[in-house]
PDB file of N, CA, C, O and CB in Angstrom:
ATOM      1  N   UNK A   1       0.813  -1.190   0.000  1.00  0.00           N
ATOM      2  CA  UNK A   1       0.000   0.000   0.000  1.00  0.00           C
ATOM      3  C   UNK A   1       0.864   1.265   0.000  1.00  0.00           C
ATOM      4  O   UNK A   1       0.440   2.141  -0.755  1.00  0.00           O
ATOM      5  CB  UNK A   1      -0.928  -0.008   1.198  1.00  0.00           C
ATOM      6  N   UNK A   2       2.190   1.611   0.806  1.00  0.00           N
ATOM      7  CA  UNK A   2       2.761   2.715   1.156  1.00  0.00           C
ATOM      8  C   UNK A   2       3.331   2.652  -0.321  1.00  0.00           C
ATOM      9  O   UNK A   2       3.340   3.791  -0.787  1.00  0.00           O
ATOM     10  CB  UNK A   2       3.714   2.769   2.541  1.00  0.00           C
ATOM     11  N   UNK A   3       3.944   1.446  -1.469  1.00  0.00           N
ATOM     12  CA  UNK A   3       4.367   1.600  -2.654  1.00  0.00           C
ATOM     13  C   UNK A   3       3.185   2.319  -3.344  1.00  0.00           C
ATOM     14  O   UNK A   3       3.444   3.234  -4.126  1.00  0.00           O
ATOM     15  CB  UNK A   3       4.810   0.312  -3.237  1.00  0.00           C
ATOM     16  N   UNK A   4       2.151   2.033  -3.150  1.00  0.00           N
ATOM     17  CA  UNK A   4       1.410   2.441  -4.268  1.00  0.00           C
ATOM     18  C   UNK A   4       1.504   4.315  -3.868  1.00  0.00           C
ATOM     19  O   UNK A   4       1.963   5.175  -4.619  1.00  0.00           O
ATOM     20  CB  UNK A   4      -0.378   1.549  -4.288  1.00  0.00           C
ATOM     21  N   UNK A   5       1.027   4.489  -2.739  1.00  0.00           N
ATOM     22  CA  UNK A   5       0.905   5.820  -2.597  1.00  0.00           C
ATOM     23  C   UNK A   5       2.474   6.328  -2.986  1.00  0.00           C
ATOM     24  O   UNK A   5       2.388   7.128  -3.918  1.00  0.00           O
ATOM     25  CB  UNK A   5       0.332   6.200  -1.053  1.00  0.00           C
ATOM     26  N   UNK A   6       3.871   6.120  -2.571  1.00  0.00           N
ATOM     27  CA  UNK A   6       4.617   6.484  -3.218  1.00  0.00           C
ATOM     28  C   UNK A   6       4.620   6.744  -4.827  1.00  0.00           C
ATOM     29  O   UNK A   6       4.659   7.910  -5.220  1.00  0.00           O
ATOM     30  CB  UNK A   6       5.283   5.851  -2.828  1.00  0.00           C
ATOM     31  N   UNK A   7       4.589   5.942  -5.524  1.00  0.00           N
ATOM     32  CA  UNK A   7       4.382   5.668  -6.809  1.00  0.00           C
ATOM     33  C   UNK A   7       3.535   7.110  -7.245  1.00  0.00           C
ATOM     34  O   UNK A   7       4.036   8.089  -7.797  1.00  0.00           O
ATOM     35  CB  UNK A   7       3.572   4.151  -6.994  1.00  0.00           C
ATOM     36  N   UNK A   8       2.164   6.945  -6.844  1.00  0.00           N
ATOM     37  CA  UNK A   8       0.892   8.022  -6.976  1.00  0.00           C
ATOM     38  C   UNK A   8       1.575   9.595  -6.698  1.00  0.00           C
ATOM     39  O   UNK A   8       1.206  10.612  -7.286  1.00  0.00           O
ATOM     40  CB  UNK A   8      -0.495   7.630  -5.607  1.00  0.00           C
ATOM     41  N   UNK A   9       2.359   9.547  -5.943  1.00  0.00           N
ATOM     42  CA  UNK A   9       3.044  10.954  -5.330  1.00  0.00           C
ATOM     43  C   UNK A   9       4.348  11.398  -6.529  1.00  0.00           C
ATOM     44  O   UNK A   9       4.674  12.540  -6.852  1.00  0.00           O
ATOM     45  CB  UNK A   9       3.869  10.570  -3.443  1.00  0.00           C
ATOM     46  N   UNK A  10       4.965  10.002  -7.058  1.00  0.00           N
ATOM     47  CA  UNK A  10       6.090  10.187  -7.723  1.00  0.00           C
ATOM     48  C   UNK A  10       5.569  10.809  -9.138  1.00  0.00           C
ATOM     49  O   UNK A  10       5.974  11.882  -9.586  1.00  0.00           O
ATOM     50  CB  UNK A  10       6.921   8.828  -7.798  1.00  0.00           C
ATOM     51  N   UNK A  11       4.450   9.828  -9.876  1.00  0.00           N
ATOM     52  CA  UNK A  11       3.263  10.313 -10.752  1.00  0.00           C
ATOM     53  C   UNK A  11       2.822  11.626 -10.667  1.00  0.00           C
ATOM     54  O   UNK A  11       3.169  12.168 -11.716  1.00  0.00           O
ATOM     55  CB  UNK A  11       2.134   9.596 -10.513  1.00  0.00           C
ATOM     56  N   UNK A  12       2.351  12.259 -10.098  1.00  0.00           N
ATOM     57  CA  UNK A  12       1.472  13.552  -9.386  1.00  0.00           C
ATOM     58  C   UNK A  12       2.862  14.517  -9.877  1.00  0.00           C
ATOM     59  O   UNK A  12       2.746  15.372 -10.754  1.00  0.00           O
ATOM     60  CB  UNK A  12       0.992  13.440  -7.174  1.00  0.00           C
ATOM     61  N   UNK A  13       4.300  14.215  -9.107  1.00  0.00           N
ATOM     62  CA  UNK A  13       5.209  15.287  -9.113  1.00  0.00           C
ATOM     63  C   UNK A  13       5.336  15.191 -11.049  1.00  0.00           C
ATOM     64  O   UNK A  13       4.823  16.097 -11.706  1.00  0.00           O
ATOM     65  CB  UNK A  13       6.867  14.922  -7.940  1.00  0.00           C
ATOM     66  N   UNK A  14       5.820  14.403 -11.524  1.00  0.00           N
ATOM     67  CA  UNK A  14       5.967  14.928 -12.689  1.00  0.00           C
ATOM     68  C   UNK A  14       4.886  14.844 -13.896  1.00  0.00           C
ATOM     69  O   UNK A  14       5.126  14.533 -15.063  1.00  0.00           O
ATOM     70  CB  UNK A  14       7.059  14.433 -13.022  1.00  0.00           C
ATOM     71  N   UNK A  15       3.718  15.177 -13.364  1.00  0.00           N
ATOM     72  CA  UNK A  15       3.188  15.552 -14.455  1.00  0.00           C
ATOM     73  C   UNK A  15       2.766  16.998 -13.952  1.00  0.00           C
ATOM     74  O   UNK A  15       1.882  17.611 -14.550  1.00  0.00           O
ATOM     75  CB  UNK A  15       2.086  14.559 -14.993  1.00  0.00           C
ATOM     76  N   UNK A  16       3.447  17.567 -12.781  1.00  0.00           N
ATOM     77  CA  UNK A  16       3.345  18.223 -12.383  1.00  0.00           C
ATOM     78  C   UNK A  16       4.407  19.684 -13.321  1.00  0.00           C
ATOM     79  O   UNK A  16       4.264  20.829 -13.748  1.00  0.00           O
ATOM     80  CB  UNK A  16       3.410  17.615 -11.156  1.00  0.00           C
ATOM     81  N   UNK A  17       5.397  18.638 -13.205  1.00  0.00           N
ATOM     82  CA  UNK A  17       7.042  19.129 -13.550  1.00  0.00           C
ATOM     83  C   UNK A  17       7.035  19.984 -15.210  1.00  0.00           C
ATOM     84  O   UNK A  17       7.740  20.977 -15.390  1.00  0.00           O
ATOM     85  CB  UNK A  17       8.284  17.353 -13.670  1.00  0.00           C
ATOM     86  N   UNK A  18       6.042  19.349 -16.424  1.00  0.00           N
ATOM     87  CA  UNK A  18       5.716  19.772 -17.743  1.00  0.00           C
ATOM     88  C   UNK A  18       5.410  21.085 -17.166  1.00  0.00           C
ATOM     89  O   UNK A  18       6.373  21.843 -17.053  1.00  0.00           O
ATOM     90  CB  UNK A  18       4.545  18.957 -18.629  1.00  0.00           C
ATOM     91  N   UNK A  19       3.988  21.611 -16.686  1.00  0.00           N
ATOM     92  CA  UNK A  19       3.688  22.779 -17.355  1.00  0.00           C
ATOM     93  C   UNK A  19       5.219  24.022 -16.511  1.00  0.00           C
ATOM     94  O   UNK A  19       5.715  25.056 -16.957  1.00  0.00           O
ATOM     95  CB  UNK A  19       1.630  23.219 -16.933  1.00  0.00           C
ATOM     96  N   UNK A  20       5.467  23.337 -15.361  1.00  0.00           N
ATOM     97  CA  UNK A  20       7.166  24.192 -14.670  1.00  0.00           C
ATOM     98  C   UNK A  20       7.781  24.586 -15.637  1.00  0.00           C
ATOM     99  O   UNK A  20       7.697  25.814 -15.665  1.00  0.00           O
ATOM    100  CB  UNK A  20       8.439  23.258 -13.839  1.00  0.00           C
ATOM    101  N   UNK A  21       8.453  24.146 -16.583  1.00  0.00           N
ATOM    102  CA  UNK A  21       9.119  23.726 -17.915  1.00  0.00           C
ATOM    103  C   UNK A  21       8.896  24.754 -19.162  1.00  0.00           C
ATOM    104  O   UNK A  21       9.683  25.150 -20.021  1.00  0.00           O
ATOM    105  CB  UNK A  21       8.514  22.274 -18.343  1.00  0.00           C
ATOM    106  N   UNK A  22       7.606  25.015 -18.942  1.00  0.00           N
ATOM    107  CA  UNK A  22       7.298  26.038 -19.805  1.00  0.00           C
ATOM    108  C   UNK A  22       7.215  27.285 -19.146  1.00  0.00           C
ATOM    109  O   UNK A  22       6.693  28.300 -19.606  1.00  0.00           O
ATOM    110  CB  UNK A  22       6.147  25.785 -20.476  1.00  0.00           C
ATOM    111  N   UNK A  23       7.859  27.132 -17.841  1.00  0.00           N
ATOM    112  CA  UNK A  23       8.202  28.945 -17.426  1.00  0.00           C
ATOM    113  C   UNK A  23       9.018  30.034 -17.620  1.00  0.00           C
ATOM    114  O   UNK A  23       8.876  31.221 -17.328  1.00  0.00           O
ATOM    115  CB  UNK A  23       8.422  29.150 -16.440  1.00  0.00           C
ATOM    116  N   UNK A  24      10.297  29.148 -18.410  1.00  0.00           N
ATOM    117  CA  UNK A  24      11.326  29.411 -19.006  1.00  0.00           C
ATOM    118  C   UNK A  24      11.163  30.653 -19.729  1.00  0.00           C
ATOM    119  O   UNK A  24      10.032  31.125 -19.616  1.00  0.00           O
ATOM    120  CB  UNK A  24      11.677  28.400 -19.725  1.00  0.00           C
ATOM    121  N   UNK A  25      12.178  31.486 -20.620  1.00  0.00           N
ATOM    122  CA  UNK A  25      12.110  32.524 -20.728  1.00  0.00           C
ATOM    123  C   UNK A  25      12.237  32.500 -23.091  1.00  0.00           C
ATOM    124  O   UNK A  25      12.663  33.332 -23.891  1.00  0.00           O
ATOM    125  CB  UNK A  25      13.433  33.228 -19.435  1.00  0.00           C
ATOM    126  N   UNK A  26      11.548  30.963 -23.280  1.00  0.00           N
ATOM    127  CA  UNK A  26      11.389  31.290 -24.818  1.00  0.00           C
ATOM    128  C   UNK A  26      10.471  31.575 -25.400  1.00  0.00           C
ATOM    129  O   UNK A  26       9.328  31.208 -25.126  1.00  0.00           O
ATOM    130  CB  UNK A  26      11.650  30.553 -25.525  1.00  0.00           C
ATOM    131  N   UNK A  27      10.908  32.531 -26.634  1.00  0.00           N
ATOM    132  CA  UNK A  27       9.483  33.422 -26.904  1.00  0.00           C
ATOM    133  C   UNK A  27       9.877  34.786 -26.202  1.00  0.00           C
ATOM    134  O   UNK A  27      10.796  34.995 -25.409  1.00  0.00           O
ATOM    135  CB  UNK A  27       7.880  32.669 -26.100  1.00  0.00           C
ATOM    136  N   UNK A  28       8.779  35.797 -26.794  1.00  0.00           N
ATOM    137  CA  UNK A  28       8.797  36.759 -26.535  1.00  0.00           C
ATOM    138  C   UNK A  28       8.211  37.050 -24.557  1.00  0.00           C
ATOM    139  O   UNK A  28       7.153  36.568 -24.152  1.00  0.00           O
ATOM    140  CB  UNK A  28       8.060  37.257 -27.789  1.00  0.00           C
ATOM    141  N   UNK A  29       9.229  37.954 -23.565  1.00  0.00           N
ATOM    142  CA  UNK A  29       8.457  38.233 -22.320  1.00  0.00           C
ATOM    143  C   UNK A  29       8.366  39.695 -22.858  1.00  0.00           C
ATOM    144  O   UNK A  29       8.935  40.232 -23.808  1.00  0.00           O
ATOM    145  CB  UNK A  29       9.217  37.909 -20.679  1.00  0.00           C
ATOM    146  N   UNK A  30       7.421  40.192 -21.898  1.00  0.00           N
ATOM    147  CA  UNK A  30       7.638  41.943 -21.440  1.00  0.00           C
ATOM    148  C   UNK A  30       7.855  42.011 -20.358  1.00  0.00           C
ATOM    149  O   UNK A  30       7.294  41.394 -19.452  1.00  0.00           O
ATOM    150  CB  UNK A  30       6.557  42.980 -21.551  1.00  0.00           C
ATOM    151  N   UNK A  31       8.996  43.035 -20.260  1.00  0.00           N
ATOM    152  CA  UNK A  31       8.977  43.341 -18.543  1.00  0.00           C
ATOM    153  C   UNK A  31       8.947  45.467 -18.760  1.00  0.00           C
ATOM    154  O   UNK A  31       9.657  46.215 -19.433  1.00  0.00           O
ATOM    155  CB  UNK A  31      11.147  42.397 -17.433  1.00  0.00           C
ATOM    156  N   UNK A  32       7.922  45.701 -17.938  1.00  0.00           N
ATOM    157  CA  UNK A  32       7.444  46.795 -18.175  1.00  0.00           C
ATOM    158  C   UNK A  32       8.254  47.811 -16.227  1.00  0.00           C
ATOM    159  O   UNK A  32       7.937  47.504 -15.078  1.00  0.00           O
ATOM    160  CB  UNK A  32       5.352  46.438 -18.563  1.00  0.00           C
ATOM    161  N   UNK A  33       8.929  48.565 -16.525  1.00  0.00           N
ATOM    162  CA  UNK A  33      10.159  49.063 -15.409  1.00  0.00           C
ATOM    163  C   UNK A  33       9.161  49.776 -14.128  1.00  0.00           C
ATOM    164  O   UNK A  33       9.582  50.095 -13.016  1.00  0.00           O
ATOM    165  CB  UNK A  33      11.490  50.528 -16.267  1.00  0.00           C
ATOM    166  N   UNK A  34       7.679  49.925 -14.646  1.00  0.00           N
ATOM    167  CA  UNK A  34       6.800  51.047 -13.219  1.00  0.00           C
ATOM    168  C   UNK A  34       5.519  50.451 -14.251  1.00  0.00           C
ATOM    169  O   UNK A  34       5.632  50.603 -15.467  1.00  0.00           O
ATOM    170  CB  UNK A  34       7.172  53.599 -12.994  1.00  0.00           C
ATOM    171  N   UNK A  35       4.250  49.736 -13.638  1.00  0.00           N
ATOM    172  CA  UNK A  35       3.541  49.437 -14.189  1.00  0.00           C
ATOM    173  C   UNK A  35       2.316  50.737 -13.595  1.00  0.00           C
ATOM    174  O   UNK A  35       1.119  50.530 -13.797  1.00  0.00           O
ATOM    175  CB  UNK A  35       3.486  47.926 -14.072  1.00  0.00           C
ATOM    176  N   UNK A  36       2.711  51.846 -12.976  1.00  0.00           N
ATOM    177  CA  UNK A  36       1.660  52.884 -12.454  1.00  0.00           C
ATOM    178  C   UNK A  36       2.428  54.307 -12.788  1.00  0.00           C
ATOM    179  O   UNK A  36       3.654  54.372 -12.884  1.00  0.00           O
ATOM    180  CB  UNK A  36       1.284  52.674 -10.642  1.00  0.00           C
ATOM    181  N   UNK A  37       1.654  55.302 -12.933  1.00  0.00           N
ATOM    182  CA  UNK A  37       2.157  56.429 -12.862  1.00  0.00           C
ATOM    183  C   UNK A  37       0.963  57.284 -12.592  1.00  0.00           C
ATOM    184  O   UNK A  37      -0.133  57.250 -13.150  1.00  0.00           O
ATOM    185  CB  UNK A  37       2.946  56.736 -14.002  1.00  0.00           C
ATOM    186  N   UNK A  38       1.338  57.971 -11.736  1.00  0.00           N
ATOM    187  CA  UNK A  38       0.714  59.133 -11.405  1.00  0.00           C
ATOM    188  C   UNK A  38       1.056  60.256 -11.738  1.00  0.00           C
ATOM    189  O   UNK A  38       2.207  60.652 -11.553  1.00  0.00           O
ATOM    190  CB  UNK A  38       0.615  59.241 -10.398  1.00  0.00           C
ATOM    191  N   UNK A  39      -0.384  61.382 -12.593  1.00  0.00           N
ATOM    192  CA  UNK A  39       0.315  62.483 -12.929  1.00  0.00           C
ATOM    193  C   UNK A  39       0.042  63.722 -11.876  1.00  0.00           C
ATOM    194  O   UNK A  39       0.439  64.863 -12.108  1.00  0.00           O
ATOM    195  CB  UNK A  39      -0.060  62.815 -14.369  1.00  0.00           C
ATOM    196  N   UNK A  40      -0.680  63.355 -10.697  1.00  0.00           N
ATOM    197  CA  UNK A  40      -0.678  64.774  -9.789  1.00  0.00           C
ATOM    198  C   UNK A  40      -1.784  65.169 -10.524  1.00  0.00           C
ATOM    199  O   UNK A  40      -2.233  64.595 -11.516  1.00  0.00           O
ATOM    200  CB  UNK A  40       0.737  65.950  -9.791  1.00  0.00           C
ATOM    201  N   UNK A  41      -2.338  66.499  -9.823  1.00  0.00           N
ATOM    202  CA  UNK A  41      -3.350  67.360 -10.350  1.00  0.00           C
ATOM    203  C   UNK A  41      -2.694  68.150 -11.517  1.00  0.00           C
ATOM    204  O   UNK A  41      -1.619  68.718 -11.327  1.00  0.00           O
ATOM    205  CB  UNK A  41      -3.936  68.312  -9.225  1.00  0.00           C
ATOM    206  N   UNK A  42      -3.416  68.202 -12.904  1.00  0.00           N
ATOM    207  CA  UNK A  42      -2.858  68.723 -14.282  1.00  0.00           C
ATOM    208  C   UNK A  42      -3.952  69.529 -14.096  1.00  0.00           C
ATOM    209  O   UNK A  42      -4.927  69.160 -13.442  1.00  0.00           O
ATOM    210  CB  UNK A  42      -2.654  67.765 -15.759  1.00  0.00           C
ATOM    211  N   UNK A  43      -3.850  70.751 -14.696  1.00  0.00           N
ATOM    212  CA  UNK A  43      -4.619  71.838 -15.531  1.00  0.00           C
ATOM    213  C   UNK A  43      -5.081  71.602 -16.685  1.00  0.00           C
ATOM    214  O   UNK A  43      -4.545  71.159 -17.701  1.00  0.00           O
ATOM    215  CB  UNK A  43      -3.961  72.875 -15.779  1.00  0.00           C
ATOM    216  N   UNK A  44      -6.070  71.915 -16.468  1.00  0.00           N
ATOM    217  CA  UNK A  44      -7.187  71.373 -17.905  1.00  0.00           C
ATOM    218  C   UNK A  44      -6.498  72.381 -18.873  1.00  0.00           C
ATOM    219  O   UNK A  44      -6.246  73.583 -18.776  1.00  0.00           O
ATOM    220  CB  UNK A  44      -9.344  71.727 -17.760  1.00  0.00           C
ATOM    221  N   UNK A  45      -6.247  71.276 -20.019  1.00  0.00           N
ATOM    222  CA  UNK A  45      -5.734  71.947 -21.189  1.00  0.00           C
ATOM    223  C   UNK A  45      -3.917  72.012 -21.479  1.00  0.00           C
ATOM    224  O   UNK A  45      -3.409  72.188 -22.587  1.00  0.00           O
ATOM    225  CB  UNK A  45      -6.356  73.446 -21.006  1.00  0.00           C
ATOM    226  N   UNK A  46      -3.074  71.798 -20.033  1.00  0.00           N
ATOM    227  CA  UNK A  46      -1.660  71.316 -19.765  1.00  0.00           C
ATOM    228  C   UNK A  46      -1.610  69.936 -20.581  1.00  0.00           C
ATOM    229  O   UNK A  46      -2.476  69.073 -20.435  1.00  0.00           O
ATOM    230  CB  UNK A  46      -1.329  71.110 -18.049  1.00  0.00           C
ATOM    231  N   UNK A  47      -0.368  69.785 -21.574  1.00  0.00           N
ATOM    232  CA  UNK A  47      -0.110  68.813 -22.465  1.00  0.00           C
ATOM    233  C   UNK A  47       0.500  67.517 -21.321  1.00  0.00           C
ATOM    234  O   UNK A  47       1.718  67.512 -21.504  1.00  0.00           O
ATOM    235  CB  UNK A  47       1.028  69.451 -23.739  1.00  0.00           C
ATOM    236  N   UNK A  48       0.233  66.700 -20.500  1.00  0.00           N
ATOM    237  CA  UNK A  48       1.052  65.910 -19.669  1.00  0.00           C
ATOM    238  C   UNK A  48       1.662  64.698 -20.513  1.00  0.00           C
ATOM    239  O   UNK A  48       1.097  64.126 -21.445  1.00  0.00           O
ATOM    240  CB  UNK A  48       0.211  65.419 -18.443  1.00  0.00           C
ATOM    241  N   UNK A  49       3.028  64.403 -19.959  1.00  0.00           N
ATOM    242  CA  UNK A  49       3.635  63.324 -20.891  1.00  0.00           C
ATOM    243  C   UNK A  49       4.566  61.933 -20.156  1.00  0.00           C
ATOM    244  O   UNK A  49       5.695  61.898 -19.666  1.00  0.00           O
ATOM    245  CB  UNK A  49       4.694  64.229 -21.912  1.00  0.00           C
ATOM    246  N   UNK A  50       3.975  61.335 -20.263  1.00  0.00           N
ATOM    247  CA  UNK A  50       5.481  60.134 -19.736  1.00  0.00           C
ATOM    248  C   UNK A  50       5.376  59.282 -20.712  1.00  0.00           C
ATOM    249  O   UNK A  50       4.522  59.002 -21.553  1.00  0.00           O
ATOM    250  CB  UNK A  50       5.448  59.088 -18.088  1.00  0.00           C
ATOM    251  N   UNK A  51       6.749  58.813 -20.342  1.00  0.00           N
ATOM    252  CA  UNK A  51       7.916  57.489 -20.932  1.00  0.00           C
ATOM    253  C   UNK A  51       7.760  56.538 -20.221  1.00  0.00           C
ATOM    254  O   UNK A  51       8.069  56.501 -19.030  1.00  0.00           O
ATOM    255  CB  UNK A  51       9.538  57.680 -20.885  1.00  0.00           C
ATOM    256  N   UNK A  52       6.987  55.160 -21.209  1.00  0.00           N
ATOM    257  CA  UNK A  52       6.801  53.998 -20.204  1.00  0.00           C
ATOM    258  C   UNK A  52       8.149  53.538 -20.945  1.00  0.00           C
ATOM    259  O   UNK A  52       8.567  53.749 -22.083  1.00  0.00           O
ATOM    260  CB  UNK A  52       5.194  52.877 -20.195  1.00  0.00           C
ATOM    261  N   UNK A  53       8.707  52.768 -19.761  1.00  0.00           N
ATOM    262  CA  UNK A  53       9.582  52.245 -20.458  1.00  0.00           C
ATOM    263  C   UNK A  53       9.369  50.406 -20.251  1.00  0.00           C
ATOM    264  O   UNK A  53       9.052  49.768 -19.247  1.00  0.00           O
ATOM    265  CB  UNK A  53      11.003  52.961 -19.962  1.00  0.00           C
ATOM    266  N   UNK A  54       9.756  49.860 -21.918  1.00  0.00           N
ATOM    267  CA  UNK A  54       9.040  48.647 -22.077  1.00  0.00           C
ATOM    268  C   UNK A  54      10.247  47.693 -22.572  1.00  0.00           C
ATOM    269  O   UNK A  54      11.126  48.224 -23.250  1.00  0.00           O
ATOM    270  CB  UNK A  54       7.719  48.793 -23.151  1.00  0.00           C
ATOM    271  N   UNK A  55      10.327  46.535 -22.320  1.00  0.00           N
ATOM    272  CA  UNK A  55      11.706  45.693 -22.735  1.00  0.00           C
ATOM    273  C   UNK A  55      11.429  44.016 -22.403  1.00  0.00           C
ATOM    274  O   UNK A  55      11.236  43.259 -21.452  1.00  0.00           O
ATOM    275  CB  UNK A  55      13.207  46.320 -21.666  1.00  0.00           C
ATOM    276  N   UNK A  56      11.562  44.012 -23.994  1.00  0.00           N
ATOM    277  CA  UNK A  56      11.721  42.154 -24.409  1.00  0.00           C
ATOM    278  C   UNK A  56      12.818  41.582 -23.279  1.00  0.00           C
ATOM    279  O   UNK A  56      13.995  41.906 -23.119  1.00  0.00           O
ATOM    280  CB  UNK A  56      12.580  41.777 -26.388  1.00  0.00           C
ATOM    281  N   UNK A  57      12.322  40.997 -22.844  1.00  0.00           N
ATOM    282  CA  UNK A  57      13.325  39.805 -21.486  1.00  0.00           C
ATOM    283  C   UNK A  57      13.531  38.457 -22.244  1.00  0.00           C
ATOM    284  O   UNK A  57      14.313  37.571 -21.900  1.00  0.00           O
ATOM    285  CB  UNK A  57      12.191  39.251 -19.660  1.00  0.00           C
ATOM    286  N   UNK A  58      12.722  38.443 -23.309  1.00  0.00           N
ATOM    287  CA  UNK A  58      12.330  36.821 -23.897  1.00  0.00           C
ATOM    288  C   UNK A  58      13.395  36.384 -25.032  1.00  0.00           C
ATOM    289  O   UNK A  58      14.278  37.215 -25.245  1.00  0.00           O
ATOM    290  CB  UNK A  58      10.609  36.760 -24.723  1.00  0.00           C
ATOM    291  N   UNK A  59      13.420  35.559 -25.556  1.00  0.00           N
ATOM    292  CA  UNK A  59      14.606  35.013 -26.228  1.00  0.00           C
ATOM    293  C   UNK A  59      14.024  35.177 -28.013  1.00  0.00           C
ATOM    294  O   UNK A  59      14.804  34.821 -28.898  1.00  0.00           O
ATOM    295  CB  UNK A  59      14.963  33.153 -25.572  1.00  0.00           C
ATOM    296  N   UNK A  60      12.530  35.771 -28.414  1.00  0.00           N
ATOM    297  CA  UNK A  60      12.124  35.969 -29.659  1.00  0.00           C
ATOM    298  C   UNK A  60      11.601  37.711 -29.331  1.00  0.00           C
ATOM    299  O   UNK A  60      11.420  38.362 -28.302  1.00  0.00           O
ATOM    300  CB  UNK A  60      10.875  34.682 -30.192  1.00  0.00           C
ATOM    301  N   UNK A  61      11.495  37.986 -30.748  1.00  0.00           N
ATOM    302  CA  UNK A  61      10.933  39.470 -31.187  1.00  0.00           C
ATOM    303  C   UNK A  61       9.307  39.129 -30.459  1.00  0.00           C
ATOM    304  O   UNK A  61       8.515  38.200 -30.615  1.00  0.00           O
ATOM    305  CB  UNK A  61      10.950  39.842 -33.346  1.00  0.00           C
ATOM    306  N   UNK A  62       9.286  40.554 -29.492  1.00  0.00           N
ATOM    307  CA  UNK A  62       7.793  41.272 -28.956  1.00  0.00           C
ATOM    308  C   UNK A  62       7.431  41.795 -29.889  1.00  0.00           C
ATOM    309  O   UNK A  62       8.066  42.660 -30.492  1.00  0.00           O
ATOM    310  CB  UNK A  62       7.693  42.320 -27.844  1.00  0.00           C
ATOM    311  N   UNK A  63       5.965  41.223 -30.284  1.00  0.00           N
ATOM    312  CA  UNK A  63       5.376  42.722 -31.224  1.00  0.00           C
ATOM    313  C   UNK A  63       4.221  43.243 -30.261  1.00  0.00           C
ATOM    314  O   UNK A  63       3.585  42.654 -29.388  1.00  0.00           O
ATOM    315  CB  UNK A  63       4.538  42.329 -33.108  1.00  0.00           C
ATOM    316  N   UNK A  64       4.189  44.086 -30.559  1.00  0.00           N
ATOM    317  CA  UNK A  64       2.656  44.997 -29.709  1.00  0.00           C
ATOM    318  C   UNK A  64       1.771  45.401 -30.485  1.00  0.00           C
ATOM    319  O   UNK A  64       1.911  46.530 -30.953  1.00  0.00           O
ATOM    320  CB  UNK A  64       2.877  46.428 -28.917  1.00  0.00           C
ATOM    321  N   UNK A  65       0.294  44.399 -30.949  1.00  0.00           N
ATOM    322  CA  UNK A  65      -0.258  45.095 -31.723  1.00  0.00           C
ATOM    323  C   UNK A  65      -1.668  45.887 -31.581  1.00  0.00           C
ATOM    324  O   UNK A  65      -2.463  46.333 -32.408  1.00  0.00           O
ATOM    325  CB  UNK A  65      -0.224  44.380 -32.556  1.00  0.00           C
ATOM    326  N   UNK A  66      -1.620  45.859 -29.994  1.00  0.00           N
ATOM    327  CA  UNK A  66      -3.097  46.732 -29.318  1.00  0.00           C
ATOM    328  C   UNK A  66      -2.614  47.265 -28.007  1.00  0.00           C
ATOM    329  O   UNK A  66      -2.310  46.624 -27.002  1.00  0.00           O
ATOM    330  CB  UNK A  66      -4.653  45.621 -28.938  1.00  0.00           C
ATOM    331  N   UNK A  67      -2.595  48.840 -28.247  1.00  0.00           N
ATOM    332  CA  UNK A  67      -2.487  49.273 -26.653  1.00  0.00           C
ATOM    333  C   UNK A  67      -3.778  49.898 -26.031  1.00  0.00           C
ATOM    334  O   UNK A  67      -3.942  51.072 -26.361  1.00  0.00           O
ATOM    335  CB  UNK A  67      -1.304  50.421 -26.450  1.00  0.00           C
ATOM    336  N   UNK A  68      -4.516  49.492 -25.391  1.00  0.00           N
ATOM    337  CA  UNK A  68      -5.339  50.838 -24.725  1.00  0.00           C
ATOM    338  C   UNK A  68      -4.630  51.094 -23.445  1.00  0.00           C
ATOM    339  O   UNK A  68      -4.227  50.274 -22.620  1.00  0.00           O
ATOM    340  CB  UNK A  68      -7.093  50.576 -24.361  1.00  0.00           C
ATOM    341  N   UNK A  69      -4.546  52.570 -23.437  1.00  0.00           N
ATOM    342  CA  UNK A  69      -4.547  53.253 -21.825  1.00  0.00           C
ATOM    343  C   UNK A  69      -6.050  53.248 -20.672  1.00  0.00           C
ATOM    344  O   UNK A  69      -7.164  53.024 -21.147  1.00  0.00           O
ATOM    345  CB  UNK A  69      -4.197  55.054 -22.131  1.00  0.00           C
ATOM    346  N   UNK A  70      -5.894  53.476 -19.426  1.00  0.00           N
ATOM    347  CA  UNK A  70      -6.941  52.894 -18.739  1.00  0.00           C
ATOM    348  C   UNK A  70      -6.879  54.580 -18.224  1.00  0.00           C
ATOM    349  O   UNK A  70      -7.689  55.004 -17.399  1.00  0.00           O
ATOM    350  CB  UNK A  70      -6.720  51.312 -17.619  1.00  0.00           C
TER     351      UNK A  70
END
């Protein structure tokens, strides 16, 4: 009995272990440097501007082909 549950536990860990495997870094990542910005109180009609800054971590070309702002 304690084989079988071993066995069942040894089973369990690696089919566990596949999707781990795909956490790796191939393919395109984003790693985005401040995912918030605050602009303070602006004056209606003041042009406000920031620089997100955005960067492939991944081992293929990022494309970006939809941004909305929130």
């Amino acid at each position: 009995m304690k084989r079988m549950v071993l066995m069942s536990m040894v089973m369990a860990g690696l089919l566990c272990a596949g999707p781990l495997a795909a956490l790796d870094n191939k393919g395109p990542k984003i790693e985005v440097k401040e995912l918030r910005h605050d602009f303070g109180k602006v004056v209606q009609g003041t042009k406000a501007e920031y620089v997100l800054e955005i960067k492939n971590v991944g081992s293929e070309q990022l494309i970006i082909e939809k941004v909305q702002p929130s």
